[in-house]
C-alpha positions as CSV (number, residue, x, y, z in Angstrom):
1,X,-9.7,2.4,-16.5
2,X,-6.2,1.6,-15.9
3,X,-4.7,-0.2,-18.5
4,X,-4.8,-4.0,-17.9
5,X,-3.6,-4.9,-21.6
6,X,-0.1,-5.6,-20.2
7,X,1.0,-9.5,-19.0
8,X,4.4,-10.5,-17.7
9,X,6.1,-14.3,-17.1
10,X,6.5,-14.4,-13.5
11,X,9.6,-16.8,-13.8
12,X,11.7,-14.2,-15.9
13,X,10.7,-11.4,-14.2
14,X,9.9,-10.4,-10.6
15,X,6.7,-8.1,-9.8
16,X,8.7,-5.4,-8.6
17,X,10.3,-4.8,-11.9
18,X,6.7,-4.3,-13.3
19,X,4.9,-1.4,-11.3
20,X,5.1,1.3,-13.5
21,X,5.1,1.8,-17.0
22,X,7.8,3.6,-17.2
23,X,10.0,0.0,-16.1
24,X,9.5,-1.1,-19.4
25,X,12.6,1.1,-20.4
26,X,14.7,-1.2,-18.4
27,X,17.3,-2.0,-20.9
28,X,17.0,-6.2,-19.1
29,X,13.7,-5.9,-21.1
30,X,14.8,-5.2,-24.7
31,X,14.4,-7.5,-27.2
32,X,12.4,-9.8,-24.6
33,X,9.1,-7.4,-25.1
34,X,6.3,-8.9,-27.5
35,X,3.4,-6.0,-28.5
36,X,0.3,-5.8,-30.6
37,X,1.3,-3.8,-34.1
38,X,0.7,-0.2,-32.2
39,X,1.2,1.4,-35.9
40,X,-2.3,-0.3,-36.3
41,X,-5.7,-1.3,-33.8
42,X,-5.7,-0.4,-30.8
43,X,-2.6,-0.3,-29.7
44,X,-1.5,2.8,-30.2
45,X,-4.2,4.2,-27.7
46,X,-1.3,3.0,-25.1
47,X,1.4,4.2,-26.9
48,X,-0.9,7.7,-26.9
49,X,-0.9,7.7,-23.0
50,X,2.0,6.9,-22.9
51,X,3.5,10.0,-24.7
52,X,0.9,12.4,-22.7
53,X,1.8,11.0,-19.5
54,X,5.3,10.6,-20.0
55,X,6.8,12.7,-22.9
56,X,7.6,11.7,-26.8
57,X,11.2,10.8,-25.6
58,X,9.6,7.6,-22.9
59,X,7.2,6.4,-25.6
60,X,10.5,6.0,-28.2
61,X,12.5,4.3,-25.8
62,X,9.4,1.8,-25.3
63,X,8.2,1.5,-28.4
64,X,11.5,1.7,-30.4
65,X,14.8,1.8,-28.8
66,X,13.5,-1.6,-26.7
67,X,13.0,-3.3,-30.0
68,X,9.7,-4.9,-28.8
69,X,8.6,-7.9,-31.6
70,X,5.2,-6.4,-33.0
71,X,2.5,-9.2,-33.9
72,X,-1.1,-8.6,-35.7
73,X,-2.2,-11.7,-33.9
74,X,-2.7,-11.5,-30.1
75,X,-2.5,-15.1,-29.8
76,X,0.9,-14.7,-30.7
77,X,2.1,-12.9,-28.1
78,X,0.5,-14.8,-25.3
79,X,1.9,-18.2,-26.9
80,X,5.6,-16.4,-26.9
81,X,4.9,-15.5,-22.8
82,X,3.7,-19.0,-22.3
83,X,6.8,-20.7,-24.0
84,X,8.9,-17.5,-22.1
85,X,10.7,-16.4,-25.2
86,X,9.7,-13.1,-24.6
87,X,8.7,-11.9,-21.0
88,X,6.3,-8.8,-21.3
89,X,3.7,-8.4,-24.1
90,X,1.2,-5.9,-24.9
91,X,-2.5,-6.9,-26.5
92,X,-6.2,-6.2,-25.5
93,X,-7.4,-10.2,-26.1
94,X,-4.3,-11.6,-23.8
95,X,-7.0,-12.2,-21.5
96,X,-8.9,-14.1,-23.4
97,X,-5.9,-16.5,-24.8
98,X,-4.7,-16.6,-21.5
99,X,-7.7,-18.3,-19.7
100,X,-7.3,-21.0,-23.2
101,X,-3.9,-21.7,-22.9
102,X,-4.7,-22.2,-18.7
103,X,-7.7,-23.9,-19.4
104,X,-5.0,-27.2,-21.3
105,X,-2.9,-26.3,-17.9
106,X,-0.6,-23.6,-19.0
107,X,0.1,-20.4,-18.4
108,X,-0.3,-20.6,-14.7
109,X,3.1,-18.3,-14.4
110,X,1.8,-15.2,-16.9
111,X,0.4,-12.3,-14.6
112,X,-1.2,-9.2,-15.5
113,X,-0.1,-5.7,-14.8
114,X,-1.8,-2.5,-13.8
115,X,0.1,0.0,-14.6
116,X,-1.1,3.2,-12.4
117,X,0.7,5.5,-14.7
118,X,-1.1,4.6,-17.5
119,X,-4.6,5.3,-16.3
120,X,-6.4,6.8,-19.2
121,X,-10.7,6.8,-20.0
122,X,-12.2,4.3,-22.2
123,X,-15.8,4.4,-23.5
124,X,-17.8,1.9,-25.5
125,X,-20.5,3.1,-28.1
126,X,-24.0,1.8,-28.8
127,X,-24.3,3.0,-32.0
128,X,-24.3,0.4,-33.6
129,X,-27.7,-0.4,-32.0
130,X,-29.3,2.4,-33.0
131,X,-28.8,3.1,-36.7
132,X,-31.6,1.0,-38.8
133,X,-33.6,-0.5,-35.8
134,X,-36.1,-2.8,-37.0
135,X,-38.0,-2.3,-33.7
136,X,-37.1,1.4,-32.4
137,X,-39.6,1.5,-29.4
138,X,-38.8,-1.8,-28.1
139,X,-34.8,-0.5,-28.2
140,X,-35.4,2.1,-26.4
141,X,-36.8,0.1,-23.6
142,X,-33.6,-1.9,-23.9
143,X,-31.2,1.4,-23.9
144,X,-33.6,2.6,-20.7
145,X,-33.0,-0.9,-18.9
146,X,-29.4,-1.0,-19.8
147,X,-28.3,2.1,-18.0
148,X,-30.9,1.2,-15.0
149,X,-28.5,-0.3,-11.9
150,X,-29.4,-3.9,-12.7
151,X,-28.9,-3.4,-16.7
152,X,-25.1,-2.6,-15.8
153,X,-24.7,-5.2,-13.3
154,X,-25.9,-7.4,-16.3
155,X,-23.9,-6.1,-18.7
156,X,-20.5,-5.7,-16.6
157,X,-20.7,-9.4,-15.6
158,X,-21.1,-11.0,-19.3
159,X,-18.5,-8.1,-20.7
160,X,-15.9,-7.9,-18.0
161,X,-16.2,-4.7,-18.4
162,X,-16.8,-1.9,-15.6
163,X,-19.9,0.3,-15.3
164,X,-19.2,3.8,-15.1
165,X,-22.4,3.8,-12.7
166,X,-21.0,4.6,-9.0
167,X,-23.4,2.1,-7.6
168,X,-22.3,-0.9,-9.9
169,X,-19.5,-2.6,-8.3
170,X,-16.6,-3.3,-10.6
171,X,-16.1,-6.7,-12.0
172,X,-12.8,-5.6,-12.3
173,X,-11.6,-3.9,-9.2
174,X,-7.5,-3.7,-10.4
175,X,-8.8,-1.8,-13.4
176,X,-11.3,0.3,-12.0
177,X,-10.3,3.9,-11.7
178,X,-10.0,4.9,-8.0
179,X,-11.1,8.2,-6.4
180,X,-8.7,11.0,-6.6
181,X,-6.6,8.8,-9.6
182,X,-5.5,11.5,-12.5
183,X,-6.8,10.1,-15.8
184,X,-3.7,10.9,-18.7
185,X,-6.7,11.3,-21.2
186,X,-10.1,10.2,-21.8
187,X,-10.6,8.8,-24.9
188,X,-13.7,9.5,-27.6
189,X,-13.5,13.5,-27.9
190,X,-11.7,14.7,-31.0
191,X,-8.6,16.4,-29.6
192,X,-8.3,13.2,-28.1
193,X,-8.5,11.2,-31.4
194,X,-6.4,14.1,-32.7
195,X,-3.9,12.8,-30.1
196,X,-4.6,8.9,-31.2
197,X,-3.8,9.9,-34.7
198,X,-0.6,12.0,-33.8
199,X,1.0,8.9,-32.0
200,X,0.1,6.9,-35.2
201,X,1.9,9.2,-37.6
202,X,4.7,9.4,-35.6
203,X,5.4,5.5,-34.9
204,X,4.7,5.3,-38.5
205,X,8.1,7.1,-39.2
206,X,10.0,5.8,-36.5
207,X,9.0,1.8,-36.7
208,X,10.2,-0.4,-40.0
């Protein structure tokens, strides 16, 4: 995927100031950036592409030296973009609080951003399915369904998420990754979590 956990207020800034990840080092945007708590979640998976794609030095000046406001409540930072106190924020549910804060009629100036530069692999797990099944035969003619062609149309419509499958369309054409498009990492492997983990310890020490 490319990362699509990134929204920007369209009347502070202009769409050409947002096409790459690395514009977010625009000193214009410090102070004025509100972020999910990377030092915690699943933040710091971006923060983790960030520094393989870019260098340690780029994910500092981000992360750091822009003095982004950090929030443990992605609600939060949509709210701030909404009442434009800040003008770019970082969280994976600012979809979600944004189609509730357009649903009462605002909002209708916060945008998303694909960040090409940022393109790193995501996977999802089913494990959780599997471990104490009251009915094991009868889940694994779910598991066969759900990686059948119409099992992933099914489940990318009611997730919003895309299939890796090449004959699923993607629900989410911006996000899908395109042919040719050089992934920074692919998360679930253990140097990769080795990577996640590094990024961690690191904003650890350099965030107060």
């Amino acid at each position: 995927e490319i990362s699509g956990d990134f929204f920007y207020n369209a009347d502070l800034a202009k769409e050409s100031e947002v096409q790459r990840v690395t514009d977010l080092t625009n000193p214009k945007w410090q102070d004025r950036m509100a972020f999910s708590d990377i030092r915690q979640g699943g933040g710091y998976t971006r923060a983790t592409a960030v520094r393989l794609g870019h260098g340690e030095e780029t994910m500092r000046r981000i992360f750091v030296d822009q003095k982004p406001t950090y929030f443990r409540d992605d609600r939060a930072i949509m709210e701030a973009l909404v009442r434009g106190s800040h003008v770019i924020g970082m969280g994976a549910s600012l979809q979600k609080f944004l189609e509730e804060f357009q649903a009462q009629g605002l909002g209708k100036n916060i945008k998303q951003i694909f960040f090409p530069d940022l393109a790193f692999g995501s996977i999802g797990s089913i494990a959780w399915a599997l471990k104490g099944a009251p009915h094991p035969n009868a889940l694994k003619l779910y598991l066969n369904w759900l990686f059948t062609k119409d099992g992933q149309n099914s489940y990318s419509k009611s997730s919003g998420n895309n299939s890796r499958r090449l004959d699923v369309l993607p629900v989410d054409p911006l996000s899908a990754v395109s042919p040719g498009l050089k992934l920074i990492y692919s998360r679930g492997t253990e140097a990769t979590t080795d990577e996640e983990v590094k990024t961690q310890k690191l904003l650890l020490d350099l965030i107060r």
